[in-house]
PANUGU-811117 format. One record per residue: residue number from 1; x, z, y of N, C-alpha, C in turn. Coordinates in nm, 3 decimals, m for minus. Each point is the difference from the previous one (the first is absolute). Example, Ala and Ser with C-alpha at 12.3 -4.5 7.8 and 13.67 -1.06 7.14 Angstrom:
% PANUGU-811117
(pt 1,(1.319,0.780,m0.569),(m0.089,0.000,0.119),(0.090,0.000,0.120)) (pt 2,(m0.035,m0.072,0.105),(0.082,0.006,0.119),(m0.077,0.073,0.109)) 
***
This chain:
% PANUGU-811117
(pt 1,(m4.122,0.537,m1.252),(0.088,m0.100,m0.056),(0.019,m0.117,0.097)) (pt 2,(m0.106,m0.045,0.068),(0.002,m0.090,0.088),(0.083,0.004,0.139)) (pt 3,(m0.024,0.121,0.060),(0.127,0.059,0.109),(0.124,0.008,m0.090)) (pt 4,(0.023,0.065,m0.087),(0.133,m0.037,m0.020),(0.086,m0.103,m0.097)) (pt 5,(m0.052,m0.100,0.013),(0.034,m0.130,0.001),(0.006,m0.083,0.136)) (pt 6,(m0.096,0.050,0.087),(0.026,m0.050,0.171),(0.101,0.068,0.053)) (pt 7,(0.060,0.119,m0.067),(0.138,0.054,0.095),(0.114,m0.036,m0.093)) (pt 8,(m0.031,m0.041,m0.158),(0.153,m0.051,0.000),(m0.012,m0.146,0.054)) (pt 9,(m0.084,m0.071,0.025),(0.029,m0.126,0.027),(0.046,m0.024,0.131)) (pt 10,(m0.063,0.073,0.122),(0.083,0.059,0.123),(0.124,0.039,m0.018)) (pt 11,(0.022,0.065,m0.076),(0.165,0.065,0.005),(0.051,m0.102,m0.080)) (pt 12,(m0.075,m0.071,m0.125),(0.139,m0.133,m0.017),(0.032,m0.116,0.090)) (pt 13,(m0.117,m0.031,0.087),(m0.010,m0.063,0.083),(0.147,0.048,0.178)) (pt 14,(m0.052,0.120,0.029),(0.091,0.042,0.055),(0.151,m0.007,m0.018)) (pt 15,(0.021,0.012,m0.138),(0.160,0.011,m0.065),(0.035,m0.177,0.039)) (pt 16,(m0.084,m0.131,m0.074),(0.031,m0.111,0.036),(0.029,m0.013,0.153)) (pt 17,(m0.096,0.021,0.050),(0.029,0.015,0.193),(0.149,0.035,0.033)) (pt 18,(0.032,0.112,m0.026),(0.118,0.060,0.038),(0.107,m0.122,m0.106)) (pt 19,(m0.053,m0.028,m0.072),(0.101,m0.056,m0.044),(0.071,m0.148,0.036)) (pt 20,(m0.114,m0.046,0.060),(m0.017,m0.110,0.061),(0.068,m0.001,0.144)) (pt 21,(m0.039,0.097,0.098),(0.061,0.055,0.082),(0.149,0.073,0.024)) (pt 22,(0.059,0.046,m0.084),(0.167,0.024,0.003),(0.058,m0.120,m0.051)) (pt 23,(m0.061,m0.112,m0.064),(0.050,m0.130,m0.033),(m0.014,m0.089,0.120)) (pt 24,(m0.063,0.012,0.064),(m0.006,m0.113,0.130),(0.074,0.073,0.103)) (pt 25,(0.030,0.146,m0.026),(0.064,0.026,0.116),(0.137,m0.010,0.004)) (pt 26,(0.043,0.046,m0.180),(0.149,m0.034,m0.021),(0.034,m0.142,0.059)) (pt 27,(m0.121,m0.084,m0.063),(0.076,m0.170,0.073),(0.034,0.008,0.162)) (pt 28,(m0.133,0.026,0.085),(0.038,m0.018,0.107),(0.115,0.118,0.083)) (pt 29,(m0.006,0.090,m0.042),(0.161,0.111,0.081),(0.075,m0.080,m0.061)) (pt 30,(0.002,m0.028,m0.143),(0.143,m0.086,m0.044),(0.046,m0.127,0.055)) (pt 31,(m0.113,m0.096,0.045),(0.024,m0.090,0.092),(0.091,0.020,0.130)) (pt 32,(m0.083,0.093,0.064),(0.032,0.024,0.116),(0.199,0.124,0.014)) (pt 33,(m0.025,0.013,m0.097),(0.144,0.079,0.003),(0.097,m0.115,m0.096)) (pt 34,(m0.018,m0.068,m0.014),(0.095,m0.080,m0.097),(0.017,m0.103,0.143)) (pt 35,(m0.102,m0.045,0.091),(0.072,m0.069,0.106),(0.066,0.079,0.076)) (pt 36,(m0.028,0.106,0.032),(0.072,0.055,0.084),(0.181,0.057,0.008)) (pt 37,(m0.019,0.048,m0.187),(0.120,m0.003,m0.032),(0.126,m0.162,m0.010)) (pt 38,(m0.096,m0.083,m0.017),(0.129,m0.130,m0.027),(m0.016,m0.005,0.191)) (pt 39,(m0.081,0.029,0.058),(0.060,m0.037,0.143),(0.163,0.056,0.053)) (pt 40,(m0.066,0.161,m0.033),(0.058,0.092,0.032),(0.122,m0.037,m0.063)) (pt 41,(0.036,m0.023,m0.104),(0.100,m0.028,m0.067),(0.080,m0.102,m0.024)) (pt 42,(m0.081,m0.114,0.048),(0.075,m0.138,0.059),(0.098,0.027,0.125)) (pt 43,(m0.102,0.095,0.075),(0.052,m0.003,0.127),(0.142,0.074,m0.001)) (pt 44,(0.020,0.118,m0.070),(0.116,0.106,m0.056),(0.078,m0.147,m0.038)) (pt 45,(m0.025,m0.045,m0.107),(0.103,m0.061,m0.058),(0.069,m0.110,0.057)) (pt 46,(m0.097,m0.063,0.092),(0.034,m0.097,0.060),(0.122,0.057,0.141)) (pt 47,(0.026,0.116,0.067),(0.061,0.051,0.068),(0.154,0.055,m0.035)) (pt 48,(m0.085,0.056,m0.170),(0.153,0.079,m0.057),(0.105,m0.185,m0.066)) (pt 49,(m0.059,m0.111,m0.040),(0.089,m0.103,m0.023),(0.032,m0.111,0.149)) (pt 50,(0.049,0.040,0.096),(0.029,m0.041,0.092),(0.151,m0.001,0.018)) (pt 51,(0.071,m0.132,0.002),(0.126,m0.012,m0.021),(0.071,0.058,0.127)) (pt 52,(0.016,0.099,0.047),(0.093,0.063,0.130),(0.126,m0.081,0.067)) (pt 53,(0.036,m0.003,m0.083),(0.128,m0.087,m0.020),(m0.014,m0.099,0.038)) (pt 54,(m0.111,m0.112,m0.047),(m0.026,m0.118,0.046),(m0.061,0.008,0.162)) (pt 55,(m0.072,0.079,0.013),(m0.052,0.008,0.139),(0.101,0.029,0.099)) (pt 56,(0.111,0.092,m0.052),(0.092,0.001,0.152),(0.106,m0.156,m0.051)) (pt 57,(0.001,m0.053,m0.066),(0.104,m0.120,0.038),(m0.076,m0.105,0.058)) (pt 58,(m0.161,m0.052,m0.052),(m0.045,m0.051,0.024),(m0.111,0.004,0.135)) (pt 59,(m0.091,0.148,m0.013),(m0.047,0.024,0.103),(m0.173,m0.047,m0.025)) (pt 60,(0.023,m0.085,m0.171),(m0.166,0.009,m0.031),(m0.013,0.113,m0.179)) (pt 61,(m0.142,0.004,0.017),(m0.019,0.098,m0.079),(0.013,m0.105,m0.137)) (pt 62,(0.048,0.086,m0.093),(m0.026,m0.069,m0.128),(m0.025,0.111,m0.132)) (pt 63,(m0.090,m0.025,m0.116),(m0.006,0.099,m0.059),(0.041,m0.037,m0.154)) (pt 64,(0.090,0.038,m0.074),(0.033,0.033,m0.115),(m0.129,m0.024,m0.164)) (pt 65,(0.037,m0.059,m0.018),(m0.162,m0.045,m0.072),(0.032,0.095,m0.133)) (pt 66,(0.109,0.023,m0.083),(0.022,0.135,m0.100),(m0.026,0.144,0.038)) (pt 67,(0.070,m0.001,0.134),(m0.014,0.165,0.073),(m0.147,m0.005,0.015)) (pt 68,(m0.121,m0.090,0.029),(m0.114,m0.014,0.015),(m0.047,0.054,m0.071)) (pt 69,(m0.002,m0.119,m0.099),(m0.057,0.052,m0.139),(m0.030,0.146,m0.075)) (pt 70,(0.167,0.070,m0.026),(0.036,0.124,m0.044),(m0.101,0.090,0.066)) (pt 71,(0.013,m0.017,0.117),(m0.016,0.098,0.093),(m0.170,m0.029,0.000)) (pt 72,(m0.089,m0.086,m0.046),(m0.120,m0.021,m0.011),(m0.033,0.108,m0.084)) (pt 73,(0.030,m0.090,m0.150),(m0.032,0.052,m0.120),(m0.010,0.171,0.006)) (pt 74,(0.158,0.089,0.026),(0.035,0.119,0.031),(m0.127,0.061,0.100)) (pt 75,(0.029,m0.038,0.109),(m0.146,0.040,0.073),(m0.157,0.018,m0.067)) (pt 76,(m0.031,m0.145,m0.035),(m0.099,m0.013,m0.074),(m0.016,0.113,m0.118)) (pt 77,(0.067,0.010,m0.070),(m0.010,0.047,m0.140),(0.016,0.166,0.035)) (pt 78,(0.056,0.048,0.089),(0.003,0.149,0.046),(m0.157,0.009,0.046)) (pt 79,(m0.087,m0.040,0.105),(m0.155,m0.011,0.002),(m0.114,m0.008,m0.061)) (pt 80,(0.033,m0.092,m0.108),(m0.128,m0.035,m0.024),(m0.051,0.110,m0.111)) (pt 81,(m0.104,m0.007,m0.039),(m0.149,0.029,m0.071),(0.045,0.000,m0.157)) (pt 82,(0.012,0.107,m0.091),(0.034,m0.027,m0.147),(m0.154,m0.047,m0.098)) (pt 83,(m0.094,m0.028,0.072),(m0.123,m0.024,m0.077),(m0.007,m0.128,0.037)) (pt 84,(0.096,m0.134,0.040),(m0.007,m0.100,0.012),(0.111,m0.099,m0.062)) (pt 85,(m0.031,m0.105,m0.027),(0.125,m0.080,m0.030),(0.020,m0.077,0.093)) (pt 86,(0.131,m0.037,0.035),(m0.026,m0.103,0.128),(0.113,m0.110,m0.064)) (pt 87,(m0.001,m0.109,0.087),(0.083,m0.127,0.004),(0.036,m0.058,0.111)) (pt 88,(0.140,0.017,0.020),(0.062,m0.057,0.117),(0.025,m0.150,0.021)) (pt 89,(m0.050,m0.057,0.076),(0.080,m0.196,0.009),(0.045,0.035,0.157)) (pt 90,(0.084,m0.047,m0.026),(0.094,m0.051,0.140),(m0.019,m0.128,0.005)) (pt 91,(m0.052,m0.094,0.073),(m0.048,m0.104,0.034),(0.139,m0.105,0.055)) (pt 92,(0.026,0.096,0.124),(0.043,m0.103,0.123),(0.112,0.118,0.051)) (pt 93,(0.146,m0.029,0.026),(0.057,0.092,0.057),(0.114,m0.061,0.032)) (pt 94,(m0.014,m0.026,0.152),(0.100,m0.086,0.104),(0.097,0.127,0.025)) (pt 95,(0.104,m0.006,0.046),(0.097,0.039,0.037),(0.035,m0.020,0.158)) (pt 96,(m0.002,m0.062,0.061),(0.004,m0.079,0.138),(m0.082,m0.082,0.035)) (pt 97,(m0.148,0.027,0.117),(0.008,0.151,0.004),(m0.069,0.063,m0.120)) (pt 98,(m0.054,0.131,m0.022),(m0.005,0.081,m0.053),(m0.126,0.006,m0.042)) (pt 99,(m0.053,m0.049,m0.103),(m0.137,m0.025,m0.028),(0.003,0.038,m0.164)) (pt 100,(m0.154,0.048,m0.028),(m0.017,m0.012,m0.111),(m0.171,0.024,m0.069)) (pt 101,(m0.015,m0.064,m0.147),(m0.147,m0.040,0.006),(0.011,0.125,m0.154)) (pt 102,(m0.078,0.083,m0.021),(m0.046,0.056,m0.073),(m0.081,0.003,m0.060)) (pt 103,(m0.047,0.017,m0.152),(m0.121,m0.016,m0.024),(m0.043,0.160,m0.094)) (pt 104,(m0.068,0.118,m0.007),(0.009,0.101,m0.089),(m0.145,0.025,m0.053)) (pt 105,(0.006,m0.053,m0.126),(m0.146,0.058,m0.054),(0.028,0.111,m0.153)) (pt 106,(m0.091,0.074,0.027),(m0.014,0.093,m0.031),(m0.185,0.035,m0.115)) (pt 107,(0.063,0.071,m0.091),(m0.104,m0.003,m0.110),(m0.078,0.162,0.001)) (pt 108,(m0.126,m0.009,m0.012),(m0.052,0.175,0.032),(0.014,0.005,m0.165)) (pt 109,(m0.006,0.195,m0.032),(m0.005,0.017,m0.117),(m0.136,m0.043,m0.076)) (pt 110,(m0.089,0.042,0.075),(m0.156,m0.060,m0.051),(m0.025,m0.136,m0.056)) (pt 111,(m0.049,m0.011,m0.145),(0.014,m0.155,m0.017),(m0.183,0.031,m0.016)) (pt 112,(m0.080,m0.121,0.014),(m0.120,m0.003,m0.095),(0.030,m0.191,m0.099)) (pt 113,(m0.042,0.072,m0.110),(m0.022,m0.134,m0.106),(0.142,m0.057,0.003)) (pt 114,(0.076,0.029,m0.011),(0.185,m0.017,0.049),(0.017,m0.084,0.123)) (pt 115,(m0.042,0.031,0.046),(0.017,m0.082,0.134),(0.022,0.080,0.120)) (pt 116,(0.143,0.077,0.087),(0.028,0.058,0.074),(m0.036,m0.063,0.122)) (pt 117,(m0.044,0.119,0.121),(m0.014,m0.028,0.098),(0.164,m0.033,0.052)) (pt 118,(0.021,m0.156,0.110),(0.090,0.029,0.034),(0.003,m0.060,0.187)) (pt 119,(0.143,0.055,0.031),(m0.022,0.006,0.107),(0.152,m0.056,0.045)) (pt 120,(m0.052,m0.118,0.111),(0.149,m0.071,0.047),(m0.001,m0.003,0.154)) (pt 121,(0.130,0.007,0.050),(0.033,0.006,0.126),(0.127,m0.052,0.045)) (pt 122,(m0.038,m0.092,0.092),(0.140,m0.101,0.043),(0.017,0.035,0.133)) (pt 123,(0.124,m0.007,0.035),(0.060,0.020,0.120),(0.096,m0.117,0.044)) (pt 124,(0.037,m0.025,0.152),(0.078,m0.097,0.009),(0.023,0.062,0.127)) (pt 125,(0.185,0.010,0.016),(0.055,0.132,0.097),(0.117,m0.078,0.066)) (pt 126,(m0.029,m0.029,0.118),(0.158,m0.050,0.040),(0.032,0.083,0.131)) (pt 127,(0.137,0.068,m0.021),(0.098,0.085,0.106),(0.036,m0.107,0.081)) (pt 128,(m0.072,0.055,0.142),(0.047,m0.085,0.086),(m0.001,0.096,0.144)) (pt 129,(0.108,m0.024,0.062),(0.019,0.075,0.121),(0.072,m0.071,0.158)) (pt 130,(m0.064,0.072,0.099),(0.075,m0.070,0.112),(0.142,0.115,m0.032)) (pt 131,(0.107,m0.175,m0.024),(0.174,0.072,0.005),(0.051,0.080,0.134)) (pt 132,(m0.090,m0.045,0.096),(0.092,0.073,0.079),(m0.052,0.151,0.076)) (pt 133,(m0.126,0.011,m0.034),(m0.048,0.118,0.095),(m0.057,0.092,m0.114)) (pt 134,(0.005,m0.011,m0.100),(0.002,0.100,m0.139),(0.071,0.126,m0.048)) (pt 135,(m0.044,0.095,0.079),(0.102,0.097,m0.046),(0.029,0.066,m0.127)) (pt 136,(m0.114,m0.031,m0.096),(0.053,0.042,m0.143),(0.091,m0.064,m0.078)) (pt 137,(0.029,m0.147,0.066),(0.099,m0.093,m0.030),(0.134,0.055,0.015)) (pt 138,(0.022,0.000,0.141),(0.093,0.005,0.130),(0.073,0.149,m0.092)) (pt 139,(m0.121,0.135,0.001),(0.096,0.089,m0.067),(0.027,m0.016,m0.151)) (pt 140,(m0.052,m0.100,m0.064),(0.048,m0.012,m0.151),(0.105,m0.054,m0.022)) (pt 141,(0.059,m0.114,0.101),(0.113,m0.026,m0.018),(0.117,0.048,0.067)) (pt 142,(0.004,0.111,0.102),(0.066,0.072,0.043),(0.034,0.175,m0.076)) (pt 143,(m0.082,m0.042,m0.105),(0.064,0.130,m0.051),(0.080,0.028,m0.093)) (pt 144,(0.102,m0.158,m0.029),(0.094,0.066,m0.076),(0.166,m0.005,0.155)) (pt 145,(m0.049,m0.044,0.099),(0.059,m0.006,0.097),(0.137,0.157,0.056)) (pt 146,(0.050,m0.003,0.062),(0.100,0.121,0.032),(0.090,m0.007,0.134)) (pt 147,(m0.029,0.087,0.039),(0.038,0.031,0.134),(0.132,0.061,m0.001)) (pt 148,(0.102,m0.088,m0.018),(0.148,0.064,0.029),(0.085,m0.008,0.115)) (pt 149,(m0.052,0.028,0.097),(0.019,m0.045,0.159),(0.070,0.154,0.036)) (pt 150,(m0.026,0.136,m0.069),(0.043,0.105,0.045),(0.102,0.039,m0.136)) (pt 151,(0.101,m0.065,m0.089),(0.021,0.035,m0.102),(0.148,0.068,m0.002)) (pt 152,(0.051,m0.077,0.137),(0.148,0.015,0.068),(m0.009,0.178,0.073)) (pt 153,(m0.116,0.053,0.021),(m0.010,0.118,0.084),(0.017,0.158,m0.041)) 
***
């Protein structure tokens, strides 16, 4: 009777362990992939709201603070994690130049005593480039460009 009361208490003991353990690990991968994604995805969005138009009349970069946005959220929300809740703040979002302050925290499903683990991550991203020796620039605004020099032939 005495051994087996020492092996369920090992094996309930064990079950808490593990349980304890996929809870600290969900937090920290979730940490670490929830920054990685608003990087990753600042950085996307911050490229796809870049006014084209404005850069060839003007010749500086400027970025679209709606096309930003959309194009955040859309990004964002195709990625992330369905065992989390998250909350977006947009802080800070210049237009000229091209900056912006993010803030994304995010809730694990695990609560103890109602109190969810949670997890926040701020970013602050500004597009900035040398105008003149940039070639991802140079060909972005040359490609709605056209070569009608041979059209007579």
């Amino acid at each position: 009777m005495n051994r087996a009361m020492l092996v369920v208490g090992i094996i309930l003991l064990a079950i808490i362990t593990f349980g304890v353990v996929n809870i600290m690990q969900n937090y920290q991968t979730g940490n670490e992939l929830d920054y990685y994604l608003l990087r990753e995805t600042t950085e996307a969005a911050m490229t796809d709201a870049v006014d084209v138009g404005y850069f060839r009349l003007s010749g500086q970069v400027r970025m679209d603070k709606e096309k930003f946005v959309e194009s955040f959220v859309r990004r964002f929300s195709q990625n992330v994690s369905n065992s989390r809740t998250y909350d977006i703040g947009f802080y800070d979002i210049n237009e000229t130049p091209p900056k912006v302050s993010i803030l994304v925290k995010s809730e694990t499903a695990a609560s103890v005593n109602d109190a969810s683990l949670g997890i926040t991550n701020k970013i602050d991203a500004i597009l900035e480039t040398n105008y003149y020796s940039n070639e991802y620039v140079t060909k972005m605004t040359r490609a709605g460009e056209l070569d009608y020099s041979d059209v007579d032939r």
